[in-house]
C-alpha positions as CSV (number, residue, x, y, z in Angstrom):
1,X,0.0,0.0,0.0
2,X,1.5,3.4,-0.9
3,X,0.7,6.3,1.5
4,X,0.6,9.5,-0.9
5,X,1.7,12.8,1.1
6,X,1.2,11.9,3.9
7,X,-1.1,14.6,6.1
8,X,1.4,15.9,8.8
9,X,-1.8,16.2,11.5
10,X,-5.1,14.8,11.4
11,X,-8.2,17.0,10.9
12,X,-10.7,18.2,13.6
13,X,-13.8,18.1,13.0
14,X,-15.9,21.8,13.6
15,X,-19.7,22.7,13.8
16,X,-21.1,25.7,10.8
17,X,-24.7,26.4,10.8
18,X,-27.3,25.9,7.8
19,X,-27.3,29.4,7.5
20,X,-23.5,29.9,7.3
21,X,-22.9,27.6,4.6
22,X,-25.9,28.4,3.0
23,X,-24.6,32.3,2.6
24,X,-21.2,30.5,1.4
25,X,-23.1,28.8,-1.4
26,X,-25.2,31.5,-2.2
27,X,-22.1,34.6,-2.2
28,X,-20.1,31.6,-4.3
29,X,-17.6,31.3,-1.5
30,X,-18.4,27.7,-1.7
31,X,-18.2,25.3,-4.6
32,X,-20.3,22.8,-5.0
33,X,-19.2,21.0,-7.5
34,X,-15.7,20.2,-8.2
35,X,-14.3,17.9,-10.5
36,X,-13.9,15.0,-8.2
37,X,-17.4,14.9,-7.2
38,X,-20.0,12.6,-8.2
39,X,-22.7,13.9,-10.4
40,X,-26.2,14.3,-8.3
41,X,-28.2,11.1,-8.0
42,X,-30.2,11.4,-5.2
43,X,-34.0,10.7,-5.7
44,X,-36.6,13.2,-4.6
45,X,-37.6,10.4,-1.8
46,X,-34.0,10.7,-0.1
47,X,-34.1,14.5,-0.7
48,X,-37.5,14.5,1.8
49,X,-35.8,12.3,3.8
50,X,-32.7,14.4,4.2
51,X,-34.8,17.6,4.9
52,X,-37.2,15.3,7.4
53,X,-34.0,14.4,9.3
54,X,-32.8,18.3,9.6
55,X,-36.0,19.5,11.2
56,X,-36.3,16.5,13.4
57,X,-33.1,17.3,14.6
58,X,-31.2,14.0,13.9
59,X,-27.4,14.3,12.5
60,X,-26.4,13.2,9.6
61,X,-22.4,12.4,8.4
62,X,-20.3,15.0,8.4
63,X,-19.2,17.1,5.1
64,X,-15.7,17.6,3.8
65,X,-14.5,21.2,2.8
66,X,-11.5,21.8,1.1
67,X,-9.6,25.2,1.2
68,X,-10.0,27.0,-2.2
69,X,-7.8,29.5,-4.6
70,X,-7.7,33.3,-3.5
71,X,-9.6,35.6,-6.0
72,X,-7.8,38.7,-6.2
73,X,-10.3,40.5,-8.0
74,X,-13.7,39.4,-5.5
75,X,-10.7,39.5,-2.8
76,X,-12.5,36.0,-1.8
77,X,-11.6,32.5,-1.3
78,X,-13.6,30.0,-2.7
79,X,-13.8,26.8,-1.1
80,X,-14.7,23.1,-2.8
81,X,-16.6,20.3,-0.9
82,X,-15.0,17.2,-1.0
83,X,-18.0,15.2,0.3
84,X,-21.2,16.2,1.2
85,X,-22.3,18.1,-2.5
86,X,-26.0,16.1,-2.3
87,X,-26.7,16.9,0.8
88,X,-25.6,20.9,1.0
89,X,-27.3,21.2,-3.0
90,X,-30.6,19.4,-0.8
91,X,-30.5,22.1,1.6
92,X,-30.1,24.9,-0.4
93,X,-33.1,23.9,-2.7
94,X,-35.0,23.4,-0.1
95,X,-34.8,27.0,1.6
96,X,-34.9,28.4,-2.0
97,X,-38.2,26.5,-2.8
98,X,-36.6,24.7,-6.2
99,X,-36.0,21.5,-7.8
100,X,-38.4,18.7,-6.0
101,X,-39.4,21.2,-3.0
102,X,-41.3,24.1,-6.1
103,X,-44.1,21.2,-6.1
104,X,-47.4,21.8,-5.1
105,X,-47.0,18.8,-2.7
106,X,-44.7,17.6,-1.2
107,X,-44.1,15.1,2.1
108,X,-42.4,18.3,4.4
109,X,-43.8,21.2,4.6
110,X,-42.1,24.1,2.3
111,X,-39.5,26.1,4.0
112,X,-41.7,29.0,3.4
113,X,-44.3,27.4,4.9
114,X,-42.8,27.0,8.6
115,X,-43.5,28.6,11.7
116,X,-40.3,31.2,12.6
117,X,-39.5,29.3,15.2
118,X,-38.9,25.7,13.5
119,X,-37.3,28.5,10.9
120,X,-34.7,29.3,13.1
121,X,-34.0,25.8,14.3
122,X,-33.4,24.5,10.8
123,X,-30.9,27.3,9.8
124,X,-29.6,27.1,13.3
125,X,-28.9,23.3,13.2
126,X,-25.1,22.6,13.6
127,X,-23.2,20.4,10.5
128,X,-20.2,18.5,11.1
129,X,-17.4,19.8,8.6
130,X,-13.9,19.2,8.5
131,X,-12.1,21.7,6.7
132,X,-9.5,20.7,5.1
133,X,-6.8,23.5,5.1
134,X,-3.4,23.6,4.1
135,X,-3.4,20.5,2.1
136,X,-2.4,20.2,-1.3
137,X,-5.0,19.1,-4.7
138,X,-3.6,15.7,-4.5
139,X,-4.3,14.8,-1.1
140,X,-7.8,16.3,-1.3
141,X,-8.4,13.8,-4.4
142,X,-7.0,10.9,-2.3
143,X,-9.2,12.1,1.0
144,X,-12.1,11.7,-1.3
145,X,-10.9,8.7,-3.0
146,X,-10.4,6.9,0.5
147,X,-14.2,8.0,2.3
148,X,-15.5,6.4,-1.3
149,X,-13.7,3.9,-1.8
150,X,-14.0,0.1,-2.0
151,X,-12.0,-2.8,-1.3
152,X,-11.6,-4.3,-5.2
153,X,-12.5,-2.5,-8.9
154,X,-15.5,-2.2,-9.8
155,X,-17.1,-3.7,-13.1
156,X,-19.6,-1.6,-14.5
157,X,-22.6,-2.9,-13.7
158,X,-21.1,-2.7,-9.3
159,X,-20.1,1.4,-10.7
160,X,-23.2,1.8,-12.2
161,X,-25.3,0.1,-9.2
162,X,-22.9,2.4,-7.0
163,X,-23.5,5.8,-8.7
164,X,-27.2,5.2,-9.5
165,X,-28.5,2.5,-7.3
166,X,-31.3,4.2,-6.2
167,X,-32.9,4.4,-9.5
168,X,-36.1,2.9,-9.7
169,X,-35.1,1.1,-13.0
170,X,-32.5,-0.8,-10.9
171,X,-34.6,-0.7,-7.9
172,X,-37.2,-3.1,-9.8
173,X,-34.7,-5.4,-11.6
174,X,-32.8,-5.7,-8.1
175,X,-36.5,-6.7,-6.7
176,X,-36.5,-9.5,-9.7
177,X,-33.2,-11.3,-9.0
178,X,-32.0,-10.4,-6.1
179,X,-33.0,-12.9,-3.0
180,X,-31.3,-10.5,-0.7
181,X,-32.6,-7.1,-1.0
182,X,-32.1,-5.5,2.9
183,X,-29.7,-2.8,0.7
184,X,-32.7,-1.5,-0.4
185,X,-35.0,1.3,1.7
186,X,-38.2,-0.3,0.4
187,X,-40.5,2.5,2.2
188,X,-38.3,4.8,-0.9
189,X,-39.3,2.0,-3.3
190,X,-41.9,3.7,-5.6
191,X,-43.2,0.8,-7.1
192,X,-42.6,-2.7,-5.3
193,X,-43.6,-6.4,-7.4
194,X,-46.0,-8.4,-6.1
195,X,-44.5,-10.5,-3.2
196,X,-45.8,-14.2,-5.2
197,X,-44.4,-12.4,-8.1
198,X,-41.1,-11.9,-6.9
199,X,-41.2,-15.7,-5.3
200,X,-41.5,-16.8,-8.5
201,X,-39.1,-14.6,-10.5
202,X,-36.5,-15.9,-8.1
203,X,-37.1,-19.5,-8.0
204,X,-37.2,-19.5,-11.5
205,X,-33.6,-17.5,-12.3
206,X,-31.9,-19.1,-9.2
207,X,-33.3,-22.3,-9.2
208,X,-32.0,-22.9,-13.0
209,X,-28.6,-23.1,-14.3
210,X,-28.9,-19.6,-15.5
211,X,-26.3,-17.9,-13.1
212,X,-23.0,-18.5,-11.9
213,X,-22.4,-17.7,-8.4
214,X,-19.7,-15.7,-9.5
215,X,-22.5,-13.7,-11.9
216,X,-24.6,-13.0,-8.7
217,X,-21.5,-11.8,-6.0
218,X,-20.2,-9.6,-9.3
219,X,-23.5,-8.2,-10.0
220,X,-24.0,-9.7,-13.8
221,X,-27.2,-11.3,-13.0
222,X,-28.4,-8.2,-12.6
223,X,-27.0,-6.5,-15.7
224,X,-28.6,-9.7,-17.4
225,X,-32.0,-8.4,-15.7
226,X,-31.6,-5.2,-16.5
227,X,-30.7,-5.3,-20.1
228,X,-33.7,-7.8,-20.5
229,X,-36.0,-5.4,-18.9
230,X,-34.6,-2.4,-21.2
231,X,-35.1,-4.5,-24.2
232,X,-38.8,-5.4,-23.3
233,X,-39.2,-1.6,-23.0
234,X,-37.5,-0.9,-26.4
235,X,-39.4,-3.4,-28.1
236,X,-36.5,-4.6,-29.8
237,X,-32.3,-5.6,-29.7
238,X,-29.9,-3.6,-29.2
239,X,-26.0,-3.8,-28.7
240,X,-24.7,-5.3,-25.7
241,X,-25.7,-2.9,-22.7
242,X,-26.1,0.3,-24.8
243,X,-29.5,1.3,-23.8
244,X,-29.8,0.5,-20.1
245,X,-28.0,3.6,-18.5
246,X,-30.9,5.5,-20.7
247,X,-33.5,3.7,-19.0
248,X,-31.8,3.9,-15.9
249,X,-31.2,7.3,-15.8
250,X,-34.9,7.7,-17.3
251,X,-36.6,6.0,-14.9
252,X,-34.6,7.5,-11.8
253,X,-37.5,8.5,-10.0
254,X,-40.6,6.6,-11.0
255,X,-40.4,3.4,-13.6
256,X,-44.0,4.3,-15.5
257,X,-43.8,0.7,-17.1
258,X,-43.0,-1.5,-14.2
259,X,-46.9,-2.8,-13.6
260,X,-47.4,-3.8,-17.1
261,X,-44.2,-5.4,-17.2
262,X,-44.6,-7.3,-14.3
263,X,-47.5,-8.7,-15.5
264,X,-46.5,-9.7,-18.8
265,X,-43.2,-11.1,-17.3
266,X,-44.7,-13.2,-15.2
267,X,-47.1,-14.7,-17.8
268,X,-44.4,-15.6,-19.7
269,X,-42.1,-16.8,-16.6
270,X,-45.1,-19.0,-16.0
271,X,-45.0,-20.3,-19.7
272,X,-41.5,-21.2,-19.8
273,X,-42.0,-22.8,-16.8
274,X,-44.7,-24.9,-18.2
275,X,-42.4,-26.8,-20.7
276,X,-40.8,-27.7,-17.6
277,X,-37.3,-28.0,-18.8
278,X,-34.2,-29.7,-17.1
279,X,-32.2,-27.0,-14.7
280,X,-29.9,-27.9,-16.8
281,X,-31.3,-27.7,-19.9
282,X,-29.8,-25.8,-23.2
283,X,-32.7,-23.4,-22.8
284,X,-31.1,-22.5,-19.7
285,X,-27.8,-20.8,-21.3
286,X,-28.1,-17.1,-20.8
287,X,-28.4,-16.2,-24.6
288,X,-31.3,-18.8,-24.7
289,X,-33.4,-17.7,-22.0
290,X,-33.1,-13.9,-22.8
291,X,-34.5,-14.6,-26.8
292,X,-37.0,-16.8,-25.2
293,X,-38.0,-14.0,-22.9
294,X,-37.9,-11.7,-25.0
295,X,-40.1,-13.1,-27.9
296,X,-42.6,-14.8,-25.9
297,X,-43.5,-11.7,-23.9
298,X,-44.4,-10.3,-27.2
299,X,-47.5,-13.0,-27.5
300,X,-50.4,-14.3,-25.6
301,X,-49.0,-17.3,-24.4
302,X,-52.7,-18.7,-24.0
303,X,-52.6,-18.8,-28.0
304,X,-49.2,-20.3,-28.5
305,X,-49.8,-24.5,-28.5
306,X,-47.3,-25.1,-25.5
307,X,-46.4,-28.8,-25.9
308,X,-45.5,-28.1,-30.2
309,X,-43.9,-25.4,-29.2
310,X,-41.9,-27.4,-26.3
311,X,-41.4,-30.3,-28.9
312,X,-39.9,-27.7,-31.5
313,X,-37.3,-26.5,-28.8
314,X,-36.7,-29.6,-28.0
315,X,-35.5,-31.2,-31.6
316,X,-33.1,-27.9,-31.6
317,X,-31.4,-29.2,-29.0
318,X,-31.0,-32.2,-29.9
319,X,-29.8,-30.4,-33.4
320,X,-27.2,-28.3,-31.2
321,X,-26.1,-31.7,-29.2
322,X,-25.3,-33.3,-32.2
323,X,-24.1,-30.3,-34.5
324,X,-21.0,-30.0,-31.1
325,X,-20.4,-34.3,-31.4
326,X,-20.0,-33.7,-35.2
327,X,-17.4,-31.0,-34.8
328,X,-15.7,-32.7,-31.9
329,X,-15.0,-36.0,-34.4
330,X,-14.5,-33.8,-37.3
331,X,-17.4,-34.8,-39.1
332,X,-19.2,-33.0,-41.4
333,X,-22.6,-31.6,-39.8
334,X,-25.7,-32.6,-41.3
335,X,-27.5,-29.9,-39.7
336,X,-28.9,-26.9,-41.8
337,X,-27.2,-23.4,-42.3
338,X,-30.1,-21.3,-40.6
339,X,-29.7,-23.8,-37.3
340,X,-26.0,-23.9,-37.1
341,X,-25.9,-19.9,-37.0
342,X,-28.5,-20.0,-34.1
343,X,-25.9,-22.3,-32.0
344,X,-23.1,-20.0,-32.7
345,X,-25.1,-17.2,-32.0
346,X,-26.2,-18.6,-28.5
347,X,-22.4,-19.1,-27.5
348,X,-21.9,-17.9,-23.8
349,X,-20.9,-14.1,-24.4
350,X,-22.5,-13.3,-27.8
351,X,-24.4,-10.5,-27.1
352,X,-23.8,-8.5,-30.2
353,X,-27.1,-6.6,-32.0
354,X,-27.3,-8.8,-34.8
355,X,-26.8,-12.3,-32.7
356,X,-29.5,-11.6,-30.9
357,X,-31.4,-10.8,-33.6
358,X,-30.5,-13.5,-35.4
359,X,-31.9,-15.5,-32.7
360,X,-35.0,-13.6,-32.3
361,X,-36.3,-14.4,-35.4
362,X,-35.5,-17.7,-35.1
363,X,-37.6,-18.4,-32.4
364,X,-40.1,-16.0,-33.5
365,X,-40.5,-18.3,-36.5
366,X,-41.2,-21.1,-34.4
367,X,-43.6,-19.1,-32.1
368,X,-45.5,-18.3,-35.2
369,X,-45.7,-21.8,-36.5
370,X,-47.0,-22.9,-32.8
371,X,-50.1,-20.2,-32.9
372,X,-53.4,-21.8,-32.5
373,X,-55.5,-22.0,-35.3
């Protein structure tokens, strides 16, 4: 471990009122938003919250200041935060009466809207900062680094979860796959899946050989979920994980198309379920189950005949079983062009535009040909 310039003395922590740093922010002796903050991802739910825990007088963590450069002109010295931007931009919309806290209403009672007395107490309340003075740009990039920082890299799905994890998007996939869900505040939660629902979703993805348990500690499970959710709401492929930080950042707040999702999803859950494949069955693989998903939630499964359509998926395995023995003894497989694409297409890890594609309208064919008459 390499210690980076070293601090030569620890920093005290001191007590500034609302209304002290407020006038900082607001005479622009106090920045915001440097450039190694995070962007602003809190949800108007944890924004209440925050404000709820002020005027009940409960602390929250302390904030990070850093000292700033000296404007000669203003004569001034503008200071950054290192930690604690969400909460001090909260505040500051919340006296002003902006962002979330202009609405009509809201779950605390408008600034403007308080006696003088609870007034007082809010700009009154005391904040935890340590300011962190004579210390050079490096070290205040490593302070921040440390107080965020984690004990291995991140993949992007654990950086995405990390920065946006409160997202309702994520928030509803997480409620689909993940058994453990204690992380999440569910009273925040704006829209929560049927309890039976989510019983089923998880037996069904955890009871199969869908996952790896390396896939669920490293989060892929629920980038798997997430991308499938994202392509049920585009109505069609797209390349690898392109689209979900759209819907994730689009759906931050409230996921509009959760309840009719749900409900389709679980219909066809229920349908796949129905064929009652192996746990370890070639339907199973990750590619498979995601063009199966994905094409059968476009139908009404009552209208699909379930045990032609089974038998159809069925003879494509066997096709895919033998198409691997023929190229294992060299042999020459007698298995047509249009089939042999699919099973390289379905490869663990294919998860190009035009694979999945390809193995959409595959399976669509065979969905079609399975339609009752």
């Amino acid at each position: 471990m390499t210690t980076i310039n070293k601090l030569q003395f620890s920093i005290p922590a001191n007590n500034q009122k609302i209304i002290e740093l407020y006038n900082k922010i607001k005479r622009n002796e106090l920045q915001t938003s440097p450039r190694f903050q995070r962007k602003l991802v809190w949800r108007k739910q944890h924004k209440f919250n925050f404000i709820d825990t002020i005027l009940s007088n409960y602390p929250f963590p302390e904030i990070y200041i850093s000292q700033g450069e000296l404007d000669t002109e203003q004569m001034t010295i503008v200071d950054n935060v290192v930690d604690g931007q969400q909460r001090l931009n909260t505040i500051v919309d919340y006296i002003d009466g902006k962002g979330d806290f202009s609405q009509d209403r809201t779950p605390v009672i408008k600034f403007a809207h308080l006696d003088r007395d609870t007034k007082e107490s809010f700009l009154n309340y005391e904040v935890s900062v340590r300011y962190l003075k004579n210390i050079d740009r490096d070290q205040v990039g490593e302070i921040f680094r440390r107080i965020n920082s984690t004990e291995y890299s991140l993949n992007t799905t654990e950086i995405k979860n990390a920065e946006w994890g409160d997202s309702e998007f994520i928030c509803f996939s997480k409620q689909i796959i993940e058994k453990d869900i204690d992380g999440l505040d569910m009273e925040l939660v704006s829209y929560k899946i049927d309890v039976g629902n989510r019983q089923t979703f998880l037996n069904f993805f955890h009871s199969n050989t869908i996952f790896s348990e390396n896939d669920i500690n490293r989060m892929l499970s629920l980038q798997f979920i997430m991308t499938l959710i994202a392509t049920l709401c585009d109505e069609q492929y797209f390349q690898r994980n392109s689209r979900v930080q759209h819907y994730v950042e689009t759906y931050f707040d409230e996921f509009i198309q959760a309840p009719e999702i749900e409900v389709r999803l679980i219909k066809t859950i229920l349908f796949i379920q129905s064929m009652q494949f192996t746990s370890s069955s070639y339907w199973y693989n990750k590619a498979n189950i995601f063009t199966l998903i994905v094409e059968l939630f476009k139908y009404e499964t009552d209208f699909i005949e379930m045990e032609k359509f089974r038998s159809e998926l069925h003879l494509l395995e066997v096709d895919n079983n033998q198409y691997i023995l023929d190229l294992s003894e060299n042999k020459q497989p007698q298995i047509s062009q249009d089939r042999i694409r699919y099973f390289e297409n379905a490869k663990e890890g294919i998860n190009d535009k035009t694979a999945r594609e390809y193995r959409g309208n595959l399976i669509r064919t065979l969905i079609t040909e399975c339609l009752k008459r």
